[in-house]
N, C-alpha and C positions, 0 to 999 in steps of 0.2 A: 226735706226738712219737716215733713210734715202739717205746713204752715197752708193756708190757703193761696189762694194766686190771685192774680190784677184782679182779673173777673169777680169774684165774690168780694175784693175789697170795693173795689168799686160800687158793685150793688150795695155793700152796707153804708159805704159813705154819703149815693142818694140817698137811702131811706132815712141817714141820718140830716141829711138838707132838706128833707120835705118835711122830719117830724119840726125842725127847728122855725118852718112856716107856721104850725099848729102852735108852739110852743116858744115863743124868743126869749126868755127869761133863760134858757139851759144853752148854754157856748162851749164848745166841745174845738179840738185841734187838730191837725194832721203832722207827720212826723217823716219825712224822707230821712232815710240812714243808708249809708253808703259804709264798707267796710275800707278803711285805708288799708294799701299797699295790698291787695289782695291778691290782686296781680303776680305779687314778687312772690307768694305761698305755691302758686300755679306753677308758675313757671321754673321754680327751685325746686321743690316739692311730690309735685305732681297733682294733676287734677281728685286722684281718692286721694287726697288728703286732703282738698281746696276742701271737696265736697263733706267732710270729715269736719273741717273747719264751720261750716257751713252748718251743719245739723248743731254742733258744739252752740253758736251765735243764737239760731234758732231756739233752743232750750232757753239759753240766760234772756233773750229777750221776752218770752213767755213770762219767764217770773220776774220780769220788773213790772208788770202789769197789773192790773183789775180785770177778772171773769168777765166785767162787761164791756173792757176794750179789744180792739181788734189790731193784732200782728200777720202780717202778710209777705211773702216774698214775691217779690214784682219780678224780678231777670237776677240773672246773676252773683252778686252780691249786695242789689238793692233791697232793701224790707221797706214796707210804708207800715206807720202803724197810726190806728186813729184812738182818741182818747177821750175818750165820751166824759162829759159833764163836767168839765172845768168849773172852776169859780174865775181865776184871773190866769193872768201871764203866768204867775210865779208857778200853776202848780203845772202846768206845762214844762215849763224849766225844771221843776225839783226831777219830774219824769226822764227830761233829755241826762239830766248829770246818774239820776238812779241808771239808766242806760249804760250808760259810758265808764261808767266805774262797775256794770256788772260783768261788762265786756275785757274788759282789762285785765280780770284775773287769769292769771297764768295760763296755757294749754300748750301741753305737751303735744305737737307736732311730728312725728320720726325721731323721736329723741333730741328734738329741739325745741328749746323754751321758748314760747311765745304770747305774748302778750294783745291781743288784739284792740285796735281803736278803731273809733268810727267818726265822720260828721254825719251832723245830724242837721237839718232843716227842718221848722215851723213854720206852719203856716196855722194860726185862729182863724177859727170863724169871724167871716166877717157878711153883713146881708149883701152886698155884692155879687157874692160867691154862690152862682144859682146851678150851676154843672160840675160833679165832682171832678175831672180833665183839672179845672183851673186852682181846685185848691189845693191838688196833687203837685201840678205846676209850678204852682209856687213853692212849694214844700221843697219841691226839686232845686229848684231856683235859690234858695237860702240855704238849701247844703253844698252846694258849688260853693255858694261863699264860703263856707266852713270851710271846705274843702282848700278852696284856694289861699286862706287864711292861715296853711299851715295842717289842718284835719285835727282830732280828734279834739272835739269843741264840738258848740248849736249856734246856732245863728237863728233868729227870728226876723221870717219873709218883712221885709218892707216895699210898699210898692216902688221906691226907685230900682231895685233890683229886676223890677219888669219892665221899666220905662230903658234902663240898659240892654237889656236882654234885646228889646224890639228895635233900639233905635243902633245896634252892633247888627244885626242880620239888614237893616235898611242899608247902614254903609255898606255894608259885605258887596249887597245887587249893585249898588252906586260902582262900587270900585271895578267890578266885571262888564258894566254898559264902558263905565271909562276907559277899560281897557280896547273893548271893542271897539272903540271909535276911536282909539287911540288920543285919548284926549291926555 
């Protein structure tokens, strides 16, 4: 894709948490995007054309952007992108829909029309958030809702989506001791 990977997003997102120590007036977002059904392109398709798919997403996602934000491809068909110097929510949002409608334009696939969508998760800065890991996390964390909402839509991280996340992996151990003891 051409895109950078975890590693360099990662490095930009600290330097972007430690300038926002120097600097709190400037609130900047993160973006987890997941491609829906992608899966089904692979596996119908074939992988040169996932990948086909793939550089296609990479380009439109570049230009829904600003020269001083950063798009990155994590795995697969995950991208994180970080969006430096917000004002509020909303222009976060205007970014997630600019996204999502740039993505949808048609792409001929093997002589099949396809249309791509994605969810998309937010997470804002919030002073919390002192290790990029956790606002990635969440970013993640609020495209699963998307995701499980149906897909191609944003959702914006709220912390009960973490207080679920933590307190479904505690059942999970619960239910495995209970098994063992047969309780």
């Amino acid at each position: 894709t051409g895109l950078p990977n975890r590693g360099l997003f990662i490095d930009r997102l600290e330097n972007r948490l430690a300038q926002v120590k120097r600097n709190p007036d400037v609130n900047f977002a993160v973006m987890f995007i997941d491609l829906d059904r992608f899966k089904v392109v692979n596996d119908s398709l074939g992988h040169d054309v996932g990948d086909q798919l793939l550089i296609t997403v990479a380009f439109r996602l570049r230009q829904c952007l600003r020269p001083e934000d950063t798009v990155s491809r994590l795995s697969g068909d995950e991208f994180a992108i970080l969006i430096n110097d917000i004002k509020e929510v909303g222009d976060a949002i205007k970014v997630a829909d600019r996204i999502r409608a740039g993505l949808m334009t048609t792409t001929i696939l093997e002589n099949i029309e396809r249309s791509p969508t994605a969810s998309v998760g937010i997470a804002l800065f919030k002073p919390s958030y002192t290790k990029p890991g956790d606002m990635l996390r969440d970013a993640d964390l609020a495209m699963y809702r998307a995701k499980a909402m149906g897909g191609n839509r944003y959702q914006l991280f709220d912390e009960s989506m973490h207080t679920t996340a933590v307190e479904l992996i505690k059942l999970e151990g619960e239910l495995k001791r209970a098994i063992v003891r047969q309780e």
